[in-house]
C-alpha positions in Angstrom: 60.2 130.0 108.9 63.7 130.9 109.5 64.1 128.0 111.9 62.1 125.2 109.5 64.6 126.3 106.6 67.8 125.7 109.2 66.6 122.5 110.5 65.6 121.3 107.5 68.8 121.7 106.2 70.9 120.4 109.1 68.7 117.2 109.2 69.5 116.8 105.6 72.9 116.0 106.0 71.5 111.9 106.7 71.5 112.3 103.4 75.2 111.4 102.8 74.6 108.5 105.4 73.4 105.9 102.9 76.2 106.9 100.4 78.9 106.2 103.3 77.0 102.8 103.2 77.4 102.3 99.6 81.1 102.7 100.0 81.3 99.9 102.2 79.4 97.9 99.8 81.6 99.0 97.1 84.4 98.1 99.8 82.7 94.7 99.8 83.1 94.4 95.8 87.0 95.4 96.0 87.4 92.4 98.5 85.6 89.8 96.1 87.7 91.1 93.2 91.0 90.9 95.2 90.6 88.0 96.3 89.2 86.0 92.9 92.5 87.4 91.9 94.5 86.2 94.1 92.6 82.7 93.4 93.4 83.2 89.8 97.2 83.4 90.4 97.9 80.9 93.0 97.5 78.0 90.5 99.3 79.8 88.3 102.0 81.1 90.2 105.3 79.0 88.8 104.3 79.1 85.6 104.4 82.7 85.5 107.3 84.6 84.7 108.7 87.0 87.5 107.6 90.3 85.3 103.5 89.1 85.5 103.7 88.2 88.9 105.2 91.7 89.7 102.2 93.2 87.5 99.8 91.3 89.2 100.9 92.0 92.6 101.1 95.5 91.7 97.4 95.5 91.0 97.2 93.9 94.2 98.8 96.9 95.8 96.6 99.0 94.1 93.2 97.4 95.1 95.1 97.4 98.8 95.1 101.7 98.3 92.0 101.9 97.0 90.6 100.1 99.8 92.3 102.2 102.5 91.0 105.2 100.0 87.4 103.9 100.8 87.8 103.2 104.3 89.1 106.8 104.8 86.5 108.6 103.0 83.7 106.6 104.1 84.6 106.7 107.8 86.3 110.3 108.2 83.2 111.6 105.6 80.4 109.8 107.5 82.1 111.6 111.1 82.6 114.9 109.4 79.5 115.8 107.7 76.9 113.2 109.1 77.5 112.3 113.3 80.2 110.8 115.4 80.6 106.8 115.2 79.9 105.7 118.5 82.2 102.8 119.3 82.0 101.2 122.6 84.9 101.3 125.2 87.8 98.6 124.8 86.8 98.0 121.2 89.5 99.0 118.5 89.7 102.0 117.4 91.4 103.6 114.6 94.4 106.0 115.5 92.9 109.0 113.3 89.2 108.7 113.4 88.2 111.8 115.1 90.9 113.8 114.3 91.0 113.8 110.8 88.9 117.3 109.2 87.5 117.5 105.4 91.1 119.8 105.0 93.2 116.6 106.1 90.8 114.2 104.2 91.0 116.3 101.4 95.4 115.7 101.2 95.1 112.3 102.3 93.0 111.6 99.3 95.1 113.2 97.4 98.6 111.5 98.7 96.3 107.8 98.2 95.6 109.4 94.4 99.4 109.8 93.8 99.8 106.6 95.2 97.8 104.5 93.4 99.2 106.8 90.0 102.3 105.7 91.1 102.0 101.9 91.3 99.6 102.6 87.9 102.4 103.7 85.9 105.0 101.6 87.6 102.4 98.6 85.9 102.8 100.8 82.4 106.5 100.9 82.3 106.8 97.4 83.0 105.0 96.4 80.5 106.4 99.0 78.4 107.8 97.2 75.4 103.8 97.0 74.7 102.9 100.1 75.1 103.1 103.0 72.1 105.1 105.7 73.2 102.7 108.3 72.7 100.4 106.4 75.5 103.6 106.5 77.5 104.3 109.5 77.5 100.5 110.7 78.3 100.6 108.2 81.3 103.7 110.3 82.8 101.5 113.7 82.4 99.0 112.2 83.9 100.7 111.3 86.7 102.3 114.4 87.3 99.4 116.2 87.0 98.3 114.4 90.2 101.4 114.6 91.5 101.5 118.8 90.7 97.7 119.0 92.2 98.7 117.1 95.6 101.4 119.3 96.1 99.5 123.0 95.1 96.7 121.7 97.3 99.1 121.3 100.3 100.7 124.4 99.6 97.3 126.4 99.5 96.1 124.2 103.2 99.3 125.7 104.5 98.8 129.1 103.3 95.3 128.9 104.6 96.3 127.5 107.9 99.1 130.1 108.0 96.7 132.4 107.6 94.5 131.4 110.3 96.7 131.4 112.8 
């Protein structure tokens, strides 16, 4: 019974397989919307002034970390909890894909979320003539609540690893 109950388990880890699939769908999505965006601005481009272009390249940016974000989790994930990607010999491979644990994942997810804050509220104080001051200033918490998370979740990997060792 023992033995059922273990396997059973183990097998059920396919179970994350077709939600690493989903994120390359959703991968998919990101590509159409960056792209019907960059569409949008092309015709556009000298009428706008140098601030909008800024913004919308920003959100560019953005989409182009979230993207990465995807890629990361939805490879990395898929190899660390599901089964190794077999790739064939002489085929392109990614410099970290293998060596990158849920502990790794874990900061680099984080780093992408500070990132992507980053460019967020770089988009916020552009425009910031616009915005209320109040919403402002929530933005900045905000961000430095991801910013203050990043770094106590690095500090505790370290402490763990020091540990460890």
């Amino acid at each position: 019974m023992e033995r059922l109950i273990e396997n059973a388990m183990y097998a059920s880890r396919w179970l994350l397989a077709p939600i690493y699939f989903g994120l390359s769908i959703a991968l998919f999505a990101l590509a159409l919307k960056f792209f019907q965006e960059v569409f949008h601005i092309l015709p556009n481009v000298f009428a706008m002034t140098e601030a909008n272009l800024i913004l919308v390249l920003l959100s560019l940016i953005d989409m182009a970390l979230v993207g990465g974000l995807l890629v990361m989790v939805m490879l990395s994930g898929y190899e660390n909890f599901v089964s190794q990607l077999n790739i064939r010999e002489g085929t392109e491979k990614l410099s970290w894909l293998g060596k990158m644990d849920s502990s790794s994942l874990k900061m680099k997810v984080a780093a992408s979320i500070v990132a992507i804050s980053s460019i967020h509220l770089l988009k916020v104080f552009m425009d910031a003539k616009n915005v209320p001051e109040s919403k402002l200033m929530w933005y900045v918490i905000i961000h430095l609540t991801f910013v203050g998370s990043a770094f106590a979740m690095g500090y505790l990997d370290k402490l763990t690893k020091y540990e460890k060792d």
